[in-house]
N, C-alpha and C positions, 0 to 999 in steps of 0.2 A: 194635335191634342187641343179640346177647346177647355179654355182655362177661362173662368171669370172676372173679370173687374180690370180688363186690358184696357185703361184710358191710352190716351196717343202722347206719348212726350213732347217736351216742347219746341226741339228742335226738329220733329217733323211735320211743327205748324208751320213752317217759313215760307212763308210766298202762297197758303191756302186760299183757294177762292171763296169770298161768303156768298155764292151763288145759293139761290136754292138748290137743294138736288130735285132734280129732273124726273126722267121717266121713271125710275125706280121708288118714284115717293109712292108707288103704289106699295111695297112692301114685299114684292113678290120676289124671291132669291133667287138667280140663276146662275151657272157657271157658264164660263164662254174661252173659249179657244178660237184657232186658224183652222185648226183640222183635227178629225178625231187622235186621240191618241193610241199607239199601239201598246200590245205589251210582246214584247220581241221572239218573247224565249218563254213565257208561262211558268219561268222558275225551275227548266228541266237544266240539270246538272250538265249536260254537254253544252251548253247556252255560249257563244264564244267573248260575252262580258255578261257581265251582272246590270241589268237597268235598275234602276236605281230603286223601284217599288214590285218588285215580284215575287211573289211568296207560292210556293209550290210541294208542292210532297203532303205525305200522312205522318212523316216519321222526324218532322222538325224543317228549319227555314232554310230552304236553297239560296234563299236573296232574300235580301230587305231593303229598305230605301237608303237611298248616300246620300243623296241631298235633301235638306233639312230647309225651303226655304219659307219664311215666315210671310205668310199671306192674309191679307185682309178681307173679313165677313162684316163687313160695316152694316148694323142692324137695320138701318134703311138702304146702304146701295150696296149691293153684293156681286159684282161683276167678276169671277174668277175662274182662271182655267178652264176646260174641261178633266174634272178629275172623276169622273165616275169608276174610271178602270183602275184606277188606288187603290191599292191593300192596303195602306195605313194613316191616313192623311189625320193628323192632330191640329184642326183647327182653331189655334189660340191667335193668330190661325200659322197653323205647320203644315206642311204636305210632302211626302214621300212622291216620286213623280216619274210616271213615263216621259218620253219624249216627246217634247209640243214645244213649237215655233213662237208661242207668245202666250205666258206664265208670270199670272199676276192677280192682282199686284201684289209687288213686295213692300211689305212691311219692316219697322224695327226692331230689335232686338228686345228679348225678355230673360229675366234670372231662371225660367225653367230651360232655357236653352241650354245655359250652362251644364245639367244635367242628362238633358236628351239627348245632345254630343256623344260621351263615351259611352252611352248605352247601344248607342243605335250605329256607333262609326260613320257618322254621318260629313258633310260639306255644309256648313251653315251659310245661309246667303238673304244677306239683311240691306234693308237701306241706310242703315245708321244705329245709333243706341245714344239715351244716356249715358253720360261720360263714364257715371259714378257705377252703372250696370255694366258698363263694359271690361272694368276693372272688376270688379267681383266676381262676374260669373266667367273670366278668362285666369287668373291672377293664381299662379300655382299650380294650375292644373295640365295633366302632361296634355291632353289631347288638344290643349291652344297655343301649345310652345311653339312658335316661329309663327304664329296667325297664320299658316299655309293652309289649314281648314273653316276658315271663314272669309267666304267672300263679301266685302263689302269698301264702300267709299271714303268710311271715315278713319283718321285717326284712331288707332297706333296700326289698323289692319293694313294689308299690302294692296288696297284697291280692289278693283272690282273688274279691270281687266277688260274696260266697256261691254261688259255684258248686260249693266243695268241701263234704261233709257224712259225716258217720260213720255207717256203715251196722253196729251193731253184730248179733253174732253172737254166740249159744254156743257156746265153743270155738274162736273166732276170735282169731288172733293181732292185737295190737292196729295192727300197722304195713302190715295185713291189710283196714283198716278205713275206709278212705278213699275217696269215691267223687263221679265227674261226671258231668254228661251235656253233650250235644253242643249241643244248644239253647242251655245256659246259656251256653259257650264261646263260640259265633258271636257272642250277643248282647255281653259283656262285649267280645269282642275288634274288633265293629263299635262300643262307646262310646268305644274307644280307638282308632279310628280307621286300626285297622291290618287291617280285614279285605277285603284286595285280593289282586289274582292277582300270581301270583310269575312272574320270570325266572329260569330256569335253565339260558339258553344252551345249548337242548340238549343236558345234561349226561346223558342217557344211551340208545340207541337201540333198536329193539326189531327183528323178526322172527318170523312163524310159521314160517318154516322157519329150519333150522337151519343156521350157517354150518362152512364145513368146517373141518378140523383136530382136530376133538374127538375125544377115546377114549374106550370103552366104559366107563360108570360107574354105577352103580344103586346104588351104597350110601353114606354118610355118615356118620360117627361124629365124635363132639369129646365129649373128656370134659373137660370143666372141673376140676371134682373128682372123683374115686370115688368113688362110692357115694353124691355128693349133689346132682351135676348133671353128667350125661349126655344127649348129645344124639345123636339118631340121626334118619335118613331113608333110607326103601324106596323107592325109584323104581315106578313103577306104568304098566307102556306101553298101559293101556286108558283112563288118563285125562288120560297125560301128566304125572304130578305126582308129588310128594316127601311122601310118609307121615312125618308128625311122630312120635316116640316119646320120649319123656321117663323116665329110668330102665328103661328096658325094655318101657315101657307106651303104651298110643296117646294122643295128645294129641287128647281127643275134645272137640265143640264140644256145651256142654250142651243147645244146645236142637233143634238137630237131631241129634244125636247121632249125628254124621258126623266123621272123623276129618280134621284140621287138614293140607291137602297142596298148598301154594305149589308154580307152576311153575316157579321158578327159586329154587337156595340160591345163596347167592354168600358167600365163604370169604375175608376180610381177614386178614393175616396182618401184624400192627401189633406196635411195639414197647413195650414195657410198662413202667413204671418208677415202683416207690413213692417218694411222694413223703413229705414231713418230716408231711404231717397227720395226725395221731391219731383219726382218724373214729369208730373203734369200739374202747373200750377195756373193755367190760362182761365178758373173757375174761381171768381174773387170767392166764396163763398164755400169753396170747398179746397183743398191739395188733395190729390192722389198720390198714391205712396207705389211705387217699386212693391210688388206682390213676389214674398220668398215660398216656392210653392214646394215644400218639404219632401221631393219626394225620393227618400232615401227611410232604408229600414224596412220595415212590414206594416202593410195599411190592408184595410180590406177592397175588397173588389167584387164584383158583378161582372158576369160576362153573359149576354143574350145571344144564343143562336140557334136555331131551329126550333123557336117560337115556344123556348124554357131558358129560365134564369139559373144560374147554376153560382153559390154564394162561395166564396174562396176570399184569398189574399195574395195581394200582391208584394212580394220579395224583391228588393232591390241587393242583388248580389256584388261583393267586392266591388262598390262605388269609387268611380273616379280611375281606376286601374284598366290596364289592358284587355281583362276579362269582366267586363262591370256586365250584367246582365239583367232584366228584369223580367221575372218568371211569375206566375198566375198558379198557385194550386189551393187543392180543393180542400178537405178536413184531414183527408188521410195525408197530406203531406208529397202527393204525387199534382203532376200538372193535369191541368184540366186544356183537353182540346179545344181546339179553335176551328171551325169549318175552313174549309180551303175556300177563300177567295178574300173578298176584301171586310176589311175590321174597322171601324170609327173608333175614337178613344173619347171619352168623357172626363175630364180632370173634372172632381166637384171637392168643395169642403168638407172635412169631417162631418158637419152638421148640413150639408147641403139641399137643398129643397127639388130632392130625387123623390119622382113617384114610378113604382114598376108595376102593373096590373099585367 
């Protein structure tokens, strides 16, 4: 899910290099792996486990992602995974994940985690958090009792089980530096006894064809900020899919060096509200505050697939509980399809500077 205004807290400046960044001052995005990733089982129900990003069927989700790990789109150096074969990657930065040998970097924890935990029955896997984030967005809620579904190194969580390790670089920013793989993950999270198939009551339905209502829509814009995260997407009707551009640039996949184009964007439009935590104070000139990203109740929603916008609302059903779900429909009150394959998510502000053509 990409969410705006994600400054770096301050305890994941410790030890950063003030190098210049390097090669990537060109601005160009890429994702990078060991090896491509697979997708095991395509989400078919006989599948002998669930990977953890597979979405499959017309008639609702065989699989969805379990691990939730929060990854970095650093507006100038963007070096991460290969995730092209994602079904749902929320780049604030989150990603749902097949299996890959070296998965990064990881980043720190955010108050929408809190949230996208019991929706999604996810494994959250962070390099740390503000203190004061970490107690709010865990603090009562049943799906953090015992921290068994969050892997991470710091305090009050249970470790991380050496799964995390620093991959340093010349000219890599240090919060740049973090990295997993997908092995270590399965294993730590089958010693914790949590590595089973998820219910998600059907929480979202799919279609190759398209269902009616939609208008004509081939383009996508969100600018977060100007000039240092922009988001765009070219609709492409030979492959059916949504051209990633970051800055202006293609979001190319480094090892095929094929450009990043989910069949479905799907556009939240949530309400935003700083909260009292001091996350990032390293700007004499400015605090960055802990972003409470509301996304609980009914907001509206866009979802783009097969080159039409089709205008709905997003439902956040019994939050926080066993069956928490979040469903997409349309005016009649029914869910609006999703194409079978992979989906990008857009967190923006109520008032967010969304252009759709």
């Amino acid at each position: 899910m990409e969410v705006g205004e994600q400054g770096v807290y301050d305890l994941e400046r410790e030890g950063r290099e003030d190098e210049e960044v390097g090669p990537a001052r060109s601005r160009r995005h890429s994702l990078s792996g060991r090896r491509r990733l697979e997708r095991p089982c395509d989400g078919r129900p006989d599948c002998p486990h669930v990977p953890p990003a597979c979405l499959g069927g017309v008639d609702g989700i065989r699989s969805v992602c379990r691990d939730f790990v929060p990854l970095g789109m650093h507006p100038v150096q963007s070096r991460i995974v290969r995730l092209d074969r994602l079904e749902r990657p929320w780049p604030h930065v989150e990603h749902g994940i097949d299996d890959a040998d070296s998965l990064g970097p990881v980043r720190s924890l955010r108050l929408i985690d809190g949230e996208l935990m019991p929706t999604f029955k996810s494994v959250l896997v962070a390099s740390g958090g503000h203190p004061a984030v970490k107690i709010r967005m865990t603090e009562g809620k049943e799906w953090a009792a015992g921290y068994k579904r969050i892997i991470c190194p710091e305090d009050p969580f249970l470790g991380d089980g050496g799964t995390l390790k620093r991959v340093q670089k010349p000219g890599r920013r240090y919060e740049l530096t973090l990295y997993t793989d997908t092995q270590d993950l399965w294993n730590l999270v089958s010693e914790r006894g949590i590595n089973e198939r998820q219910d998600f009551s059907d929480m979202w339905v799919f279609s190759e064809l398209a269902p009616a209502g939609g208008v004509e829509a081939t383009y996508l814009k969100v600018v977060y900020k100007a000039s240092e995260a922009v988001v765009e997407y070219k609709y492409d009707d030979e492959s059916y899919t949504y051209k990633r551009f970051d800055l202006g640039q293609p979001l190319i996949d480094a090892l095929s060096d094929e450009q990043i184009a989910p069949s479905n964007i799907l556009v939240l439009y949530v309400n935003h509200v700083d909260t009292d935590i001091a996350a990032d104070t390293h700007d004499p000139n400015r605090t960055w505050y802990s972003v409470s990203v509301q996304l609980w109740g009914v907001g509206p929603a866009r979802l783009m697939r097969d080159g039409q916008v089709y205008e709905g609302q997003w439902v956040r059903e019994n939050p926080q509980q066993p069956n928490d779900r979040l469903v997409i429909v349309g005016g009649d009150g029914r869910q609006i399809p999703f194409h079978p394959g992979a989906t990008w998510i857009q967190l923006v502000r109520l008032d967010g500077d969304v252009q759709i053509d």
